[in-house]
N, CA, C and O atoms as a CHARMM CRD file, in Angstrom:
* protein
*
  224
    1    1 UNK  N    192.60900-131.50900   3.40600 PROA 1      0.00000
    2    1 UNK  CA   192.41100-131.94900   4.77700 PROA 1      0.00000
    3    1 UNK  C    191.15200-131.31200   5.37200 PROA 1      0.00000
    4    1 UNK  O    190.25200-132.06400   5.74700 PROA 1      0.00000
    5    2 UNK  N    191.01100-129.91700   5.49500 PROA 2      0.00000
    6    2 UNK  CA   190.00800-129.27100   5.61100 PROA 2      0.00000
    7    2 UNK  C    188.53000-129.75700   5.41700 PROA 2      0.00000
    8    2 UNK  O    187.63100-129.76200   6.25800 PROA 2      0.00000
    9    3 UNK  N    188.49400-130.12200   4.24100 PROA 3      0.00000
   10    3 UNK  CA   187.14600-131.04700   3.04300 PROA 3      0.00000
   11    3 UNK  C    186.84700-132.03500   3.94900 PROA 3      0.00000
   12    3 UNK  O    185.74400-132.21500   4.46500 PROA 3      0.00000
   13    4 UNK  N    188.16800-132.87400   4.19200 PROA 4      0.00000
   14    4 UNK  CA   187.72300-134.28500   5.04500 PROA 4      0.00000
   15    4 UNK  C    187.26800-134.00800   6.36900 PROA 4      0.00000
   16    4 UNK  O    186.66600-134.77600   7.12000 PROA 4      0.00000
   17    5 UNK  N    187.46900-133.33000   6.48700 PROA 5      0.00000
   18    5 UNK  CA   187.18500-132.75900   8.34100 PROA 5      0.00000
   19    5 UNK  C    185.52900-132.44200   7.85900 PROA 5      0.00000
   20    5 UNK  O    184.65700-132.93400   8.57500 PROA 5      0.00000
   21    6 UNK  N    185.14600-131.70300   6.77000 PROA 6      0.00000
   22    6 UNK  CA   183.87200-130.70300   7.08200 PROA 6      0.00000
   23    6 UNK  C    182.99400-132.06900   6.49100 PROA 6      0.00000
   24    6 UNK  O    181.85900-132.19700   6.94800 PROA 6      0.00000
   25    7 UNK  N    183.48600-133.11400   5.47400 PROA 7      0.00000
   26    7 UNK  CA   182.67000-134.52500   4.97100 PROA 7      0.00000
   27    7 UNK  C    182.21700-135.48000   6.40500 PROA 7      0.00000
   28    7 UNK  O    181.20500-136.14200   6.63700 PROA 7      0.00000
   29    8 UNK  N    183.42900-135.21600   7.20000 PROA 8      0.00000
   30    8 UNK  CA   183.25000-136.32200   8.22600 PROA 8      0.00000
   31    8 UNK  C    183.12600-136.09300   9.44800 PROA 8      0.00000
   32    8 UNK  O    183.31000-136.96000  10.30200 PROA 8      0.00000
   33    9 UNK  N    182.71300-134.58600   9.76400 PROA 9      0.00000
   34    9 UNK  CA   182.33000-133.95900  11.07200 PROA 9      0.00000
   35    9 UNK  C    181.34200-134.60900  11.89400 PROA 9      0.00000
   36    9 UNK  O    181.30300-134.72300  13.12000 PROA 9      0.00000
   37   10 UNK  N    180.43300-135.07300  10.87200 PROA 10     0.00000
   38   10 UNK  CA   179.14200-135.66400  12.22800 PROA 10     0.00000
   39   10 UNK  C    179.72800-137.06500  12.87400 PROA 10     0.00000
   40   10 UNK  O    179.44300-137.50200  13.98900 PROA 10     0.00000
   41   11 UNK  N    180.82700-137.80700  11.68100 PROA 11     0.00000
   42   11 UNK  CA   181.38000-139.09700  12.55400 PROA 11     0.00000
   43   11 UNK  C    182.26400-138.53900  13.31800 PROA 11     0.00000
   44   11 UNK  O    182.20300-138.89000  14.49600 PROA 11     0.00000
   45   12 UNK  N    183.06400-137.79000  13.04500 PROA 12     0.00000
   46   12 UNK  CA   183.22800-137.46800  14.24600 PROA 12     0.00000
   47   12 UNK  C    183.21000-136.66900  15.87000 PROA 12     0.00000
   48   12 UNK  O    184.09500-136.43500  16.69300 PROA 12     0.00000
   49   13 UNK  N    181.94300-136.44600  15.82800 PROA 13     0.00000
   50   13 UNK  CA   181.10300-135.51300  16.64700 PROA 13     0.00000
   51   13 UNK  C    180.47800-136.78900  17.80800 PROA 13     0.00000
   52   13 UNK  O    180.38100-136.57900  19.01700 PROA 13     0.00000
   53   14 UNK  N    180.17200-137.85200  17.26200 PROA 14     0.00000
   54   14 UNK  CA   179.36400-139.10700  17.09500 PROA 14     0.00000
   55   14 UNK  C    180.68700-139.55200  17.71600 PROA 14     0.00000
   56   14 UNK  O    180.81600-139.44800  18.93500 PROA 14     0.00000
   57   15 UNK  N    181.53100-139.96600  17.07900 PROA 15     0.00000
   58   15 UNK  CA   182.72200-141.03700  17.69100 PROA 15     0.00000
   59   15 UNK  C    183.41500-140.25800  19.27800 PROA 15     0.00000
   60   15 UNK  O    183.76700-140.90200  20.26600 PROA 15     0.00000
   61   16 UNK  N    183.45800-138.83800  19.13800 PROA 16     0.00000
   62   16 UNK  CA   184.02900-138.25600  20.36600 PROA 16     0.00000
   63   16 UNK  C    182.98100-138.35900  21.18800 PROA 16     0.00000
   64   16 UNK  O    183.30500-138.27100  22.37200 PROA 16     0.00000
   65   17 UNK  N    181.53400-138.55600  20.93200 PROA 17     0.00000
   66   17 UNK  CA   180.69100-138.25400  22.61900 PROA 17     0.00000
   67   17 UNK  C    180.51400-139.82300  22.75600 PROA 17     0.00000
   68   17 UNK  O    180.34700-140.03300  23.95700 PROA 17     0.00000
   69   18 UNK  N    180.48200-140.89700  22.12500 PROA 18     0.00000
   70   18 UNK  CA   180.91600-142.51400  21.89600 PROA 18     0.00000
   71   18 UNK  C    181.80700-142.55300  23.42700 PROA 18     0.00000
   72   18 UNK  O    181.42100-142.90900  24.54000 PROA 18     0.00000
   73   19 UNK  N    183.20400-142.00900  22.94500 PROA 19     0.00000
   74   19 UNK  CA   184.37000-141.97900  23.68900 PROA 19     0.00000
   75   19 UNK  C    184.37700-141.78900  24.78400 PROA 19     0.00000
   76   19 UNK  O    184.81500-142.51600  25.67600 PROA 19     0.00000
   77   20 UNK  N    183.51500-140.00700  24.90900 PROA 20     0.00000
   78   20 UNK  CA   183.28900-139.56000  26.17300 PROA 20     0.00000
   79   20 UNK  C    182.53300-140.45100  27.30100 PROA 20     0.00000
   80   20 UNK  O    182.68700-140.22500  28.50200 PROA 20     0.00000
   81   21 UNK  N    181.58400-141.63200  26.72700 PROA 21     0.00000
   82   21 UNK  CA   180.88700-141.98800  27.21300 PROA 21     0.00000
   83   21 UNK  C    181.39700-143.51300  28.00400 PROA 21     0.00000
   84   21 UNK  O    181.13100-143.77300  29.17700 PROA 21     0.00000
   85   22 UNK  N    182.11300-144.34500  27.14700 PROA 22     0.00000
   86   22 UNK  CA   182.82000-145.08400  27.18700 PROA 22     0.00000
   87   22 UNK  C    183.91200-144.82400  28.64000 PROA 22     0.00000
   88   22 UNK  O    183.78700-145.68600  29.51000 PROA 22     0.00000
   89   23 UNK  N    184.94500-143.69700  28.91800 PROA 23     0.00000
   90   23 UNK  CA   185.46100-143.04200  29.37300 PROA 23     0.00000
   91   23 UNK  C    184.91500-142.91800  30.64000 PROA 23     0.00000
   92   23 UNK  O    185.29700-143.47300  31.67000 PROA 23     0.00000
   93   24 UNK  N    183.67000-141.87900  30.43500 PROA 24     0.00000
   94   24 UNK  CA   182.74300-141.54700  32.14900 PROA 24     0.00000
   95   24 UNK  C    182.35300-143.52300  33.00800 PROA 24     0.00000
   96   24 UNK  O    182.51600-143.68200  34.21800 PROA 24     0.00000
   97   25 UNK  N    181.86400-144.73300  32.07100 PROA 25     0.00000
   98   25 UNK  CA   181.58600-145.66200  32.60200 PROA 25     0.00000
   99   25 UNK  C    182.82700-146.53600  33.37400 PROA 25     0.00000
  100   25 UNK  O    182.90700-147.37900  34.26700 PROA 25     0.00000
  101   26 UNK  N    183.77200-145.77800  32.43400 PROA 26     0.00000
  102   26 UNK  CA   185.12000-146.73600  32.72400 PROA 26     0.00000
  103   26 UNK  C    185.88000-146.49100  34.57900 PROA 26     0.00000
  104   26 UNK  O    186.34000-147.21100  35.46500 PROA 26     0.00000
  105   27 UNK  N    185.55900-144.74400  34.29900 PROA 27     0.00000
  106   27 UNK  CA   186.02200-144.23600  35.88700 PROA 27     0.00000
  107   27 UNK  C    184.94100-144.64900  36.33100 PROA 27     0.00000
  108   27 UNK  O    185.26500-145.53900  37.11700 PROA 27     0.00000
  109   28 UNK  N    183.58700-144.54400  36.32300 PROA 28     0.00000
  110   28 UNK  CA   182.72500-145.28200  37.40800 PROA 28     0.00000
  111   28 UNK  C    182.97700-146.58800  38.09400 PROA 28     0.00000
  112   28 UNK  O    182.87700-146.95600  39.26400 PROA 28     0.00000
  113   29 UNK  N    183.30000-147.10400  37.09400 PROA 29     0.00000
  114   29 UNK  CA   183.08000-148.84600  37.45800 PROA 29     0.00000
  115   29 UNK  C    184.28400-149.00100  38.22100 PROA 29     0.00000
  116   29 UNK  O    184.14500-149.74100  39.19500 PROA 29     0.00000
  117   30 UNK  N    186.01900-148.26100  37.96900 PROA 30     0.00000
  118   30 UNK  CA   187.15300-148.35000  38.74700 PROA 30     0.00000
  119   30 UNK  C    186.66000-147.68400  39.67800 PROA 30     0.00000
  120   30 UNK  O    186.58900-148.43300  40.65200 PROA 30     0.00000
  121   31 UNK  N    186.13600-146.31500  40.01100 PROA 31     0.00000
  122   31 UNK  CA   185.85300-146.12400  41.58400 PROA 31     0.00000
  123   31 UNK  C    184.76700-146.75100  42.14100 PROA 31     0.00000
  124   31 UNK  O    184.57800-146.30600  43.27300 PROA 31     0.00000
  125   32 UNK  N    183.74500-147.83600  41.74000 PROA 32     0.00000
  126   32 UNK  CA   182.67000-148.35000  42.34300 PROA 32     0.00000
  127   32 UNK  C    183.88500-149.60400  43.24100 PROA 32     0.00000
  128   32 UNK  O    184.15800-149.89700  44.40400 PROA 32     0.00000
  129   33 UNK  N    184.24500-149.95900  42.07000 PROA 33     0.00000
  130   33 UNK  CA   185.69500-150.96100  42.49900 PROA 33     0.00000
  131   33 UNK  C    186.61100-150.76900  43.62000 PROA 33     0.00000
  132   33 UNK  O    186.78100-151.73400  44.36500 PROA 33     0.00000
  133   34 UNK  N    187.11900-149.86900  43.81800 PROA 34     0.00000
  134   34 UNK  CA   187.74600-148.82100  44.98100 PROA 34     0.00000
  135   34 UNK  C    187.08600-148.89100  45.86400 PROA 34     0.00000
  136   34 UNK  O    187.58000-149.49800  46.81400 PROA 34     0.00000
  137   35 UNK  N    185.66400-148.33900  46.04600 PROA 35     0.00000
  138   35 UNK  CA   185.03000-148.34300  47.42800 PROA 35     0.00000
  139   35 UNK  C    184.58100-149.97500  47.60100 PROA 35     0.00000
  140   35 UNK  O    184.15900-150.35400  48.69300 PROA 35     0.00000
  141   36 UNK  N    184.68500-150.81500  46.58100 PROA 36     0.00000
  142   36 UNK  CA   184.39000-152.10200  47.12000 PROA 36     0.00000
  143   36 UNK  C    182.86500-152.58100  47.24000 PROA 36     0.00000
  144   36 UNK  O    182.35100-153.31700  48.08200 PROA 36     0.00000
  145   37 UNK  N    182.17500-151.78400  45.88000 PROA 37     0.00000
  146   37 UNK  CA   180.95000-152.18000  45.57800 PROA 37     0.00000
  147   37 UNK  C    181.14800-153.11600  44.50500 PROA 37     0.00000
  148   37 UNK  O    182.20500-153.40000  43.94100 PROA 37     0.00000
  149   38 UNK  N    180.12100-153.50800  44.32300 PROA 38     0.00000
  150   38 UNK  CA   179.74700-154.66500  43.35400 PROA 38     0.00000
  151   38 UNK  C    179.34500-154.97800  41.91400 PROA 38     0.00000
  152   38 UNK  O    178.32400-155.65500  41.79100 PROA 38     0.00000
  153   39 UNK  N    179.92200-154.63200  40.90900 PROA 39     0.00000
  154   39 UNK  CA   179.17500-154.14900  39.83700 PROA 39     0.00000
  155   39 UNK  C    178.50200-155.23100  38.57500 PROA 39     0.00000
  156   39 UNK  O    178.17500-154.95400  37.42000 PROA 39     0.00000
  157   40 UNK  N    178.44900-156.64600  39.37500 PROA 40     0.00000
  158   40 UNK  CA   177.21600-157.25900  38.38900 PROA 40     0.00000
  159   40 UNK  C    175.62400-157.24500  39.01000 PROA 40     0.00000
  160   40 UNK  O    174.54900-157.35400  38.41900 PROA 40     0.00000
  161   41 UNK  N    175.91700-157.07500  40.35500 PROA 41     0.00000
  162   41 UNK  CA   174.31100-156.45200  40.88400 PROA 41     0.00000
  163   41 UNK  C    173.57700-158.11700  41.16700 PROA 41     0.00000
  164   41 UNK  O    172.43800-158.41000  41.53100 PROA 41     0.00000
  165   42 UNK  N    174.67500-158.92900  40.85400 PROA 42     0.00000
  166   42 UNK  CA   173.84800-160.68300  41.41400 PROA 42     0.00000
  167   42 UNK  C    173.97400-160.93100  42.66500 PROA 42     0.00000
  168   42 UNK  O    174.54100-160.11500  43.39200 PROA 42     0.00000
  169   43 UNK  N    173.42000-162.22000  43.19500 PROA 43     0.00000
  170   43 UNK  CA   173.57600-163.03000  44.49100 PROA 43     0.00000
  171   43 UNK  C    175.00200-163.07300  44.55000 PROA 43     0.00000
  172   43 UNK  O    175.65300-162.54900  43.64600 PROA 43     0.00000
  173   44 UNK  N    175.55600-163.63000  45.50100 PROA 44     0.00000
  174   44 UNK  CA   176.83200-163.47700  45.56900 PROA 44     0.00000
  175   44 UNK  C    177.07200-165.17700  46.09400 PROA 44     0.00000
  176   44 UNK  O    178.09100-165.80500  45.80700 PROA 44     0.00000
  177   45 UNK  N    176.02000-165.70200  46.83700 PROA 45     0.00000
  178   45 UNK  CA   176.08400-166.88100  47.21400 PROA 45     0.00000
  179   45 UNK  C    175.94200-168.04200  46.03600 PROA 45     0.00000
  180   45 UNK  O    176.09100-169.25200  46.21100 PROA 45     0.00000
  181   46 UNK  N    175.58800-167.31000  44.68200 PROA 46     0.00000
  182   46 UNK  CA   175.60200-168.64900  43.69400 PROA 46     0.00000
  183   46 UNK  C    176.57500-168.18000  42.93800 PROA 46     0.00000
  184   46 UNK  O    176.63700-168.89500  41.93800 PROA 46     0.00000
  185   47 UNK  N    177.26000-167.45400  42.91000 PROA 47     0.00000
  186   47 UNK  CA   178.72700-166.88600  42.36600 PROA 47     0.00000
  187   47 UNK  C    179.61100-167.77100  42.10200 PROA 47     0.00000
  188   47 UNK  O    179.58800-168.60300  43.00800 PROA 47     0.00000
  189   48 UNK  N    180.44100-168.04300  41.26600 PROA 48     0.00000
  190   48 UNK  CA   181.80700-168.48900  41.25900 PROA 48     0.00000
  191   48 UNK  C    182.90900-167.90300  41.39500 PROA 48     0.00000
  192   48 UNK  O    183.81900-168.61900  41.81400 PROA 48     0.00000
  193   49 UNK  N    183.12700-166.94000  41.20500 PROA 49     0.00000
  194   49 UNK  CA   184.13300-165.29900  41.32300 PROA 49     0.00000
  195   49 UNK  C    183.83300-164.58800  42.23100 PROA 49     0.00000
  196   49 UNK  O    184.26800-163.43700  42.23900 PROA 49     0.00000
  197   50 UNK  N    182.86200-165.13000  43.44000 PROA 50     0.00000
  198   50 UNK  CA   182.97300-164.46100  44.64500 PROA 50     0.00000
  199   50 UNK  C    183.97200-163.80500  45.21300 PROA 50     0.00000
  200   50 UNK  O    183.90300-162.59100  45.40200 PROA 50     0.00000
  201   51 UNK  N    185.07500-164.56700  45.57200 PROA 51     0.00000
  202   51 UNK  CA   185.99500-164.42400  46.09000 PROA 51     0.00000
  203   51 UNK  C    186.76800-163.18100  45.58100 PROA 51     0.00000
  204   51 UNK  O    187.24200-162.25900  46.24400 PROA 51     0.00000
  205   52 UNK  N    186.77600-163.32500  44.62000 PROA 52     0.00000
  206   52 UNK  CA   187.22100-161.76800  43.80700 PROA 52     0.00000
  207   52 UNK  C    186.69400-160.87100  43.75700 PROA 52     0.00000
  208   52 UNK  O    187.06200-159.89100  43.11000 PROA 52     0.00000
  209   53 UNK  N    185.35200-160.97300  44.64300 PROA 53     0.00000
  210   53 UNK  CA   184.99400-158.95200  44.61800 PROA 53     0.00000
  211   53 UNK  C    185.12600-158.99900  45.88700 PROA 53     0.00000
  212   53 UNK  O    185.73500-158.04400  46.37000 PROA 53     0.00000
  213   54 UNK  N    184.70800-159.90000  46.69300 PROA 54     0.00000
  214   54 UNK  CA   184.66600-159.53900  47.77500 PROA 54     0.00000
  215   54 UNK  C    186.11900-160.49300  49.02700 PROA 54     0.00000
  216   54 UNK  O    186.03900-161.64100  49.46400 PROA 54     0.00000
  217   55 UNK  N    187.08800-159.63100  49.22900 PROA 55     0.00000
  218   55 UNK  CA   188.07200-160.03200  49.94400 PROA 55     0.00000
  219   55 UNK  C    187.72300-159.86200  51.19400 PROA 55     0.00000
  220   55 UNK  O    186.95400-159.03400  51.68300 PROA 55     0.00000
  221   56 UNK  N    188.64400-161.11400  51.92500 PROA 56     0.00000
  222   56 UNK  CA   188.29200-161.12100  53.58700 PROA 56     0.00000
  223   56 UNK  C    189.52800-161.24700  54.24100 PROA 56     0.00000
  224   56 UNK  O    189.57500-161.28000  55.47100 PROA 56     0.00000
């Protein structure tokens, strides 16, 4: 077990900061969501899914 750990350390060194990263975008985008920002950054008037970011 040991062997496989010290063969495959850089994948997984590589796959955990992957994760970490994945992870940090994921809480961004739910609290950008929360405060009720916008996160495709388009017009909103040629939208079809308007209605779904922005409630009235």
């Amino acid at each position: 077990m040991l062997t496989w750990l010290v063969n495959n350390l850089a994948t997984i060194i590589v796959g955990l900061i992957v994760l970490a990263v994945v992870i940090l975008i994921v809480r961004k985008l739910r609290s950008d969501k929360k405060k009720g920002k916008s996160s495709c950054g388009g017009n909103c008037s040629g939208c079809a899914n308007c209605q779904y970011c922005h409630h009235k």
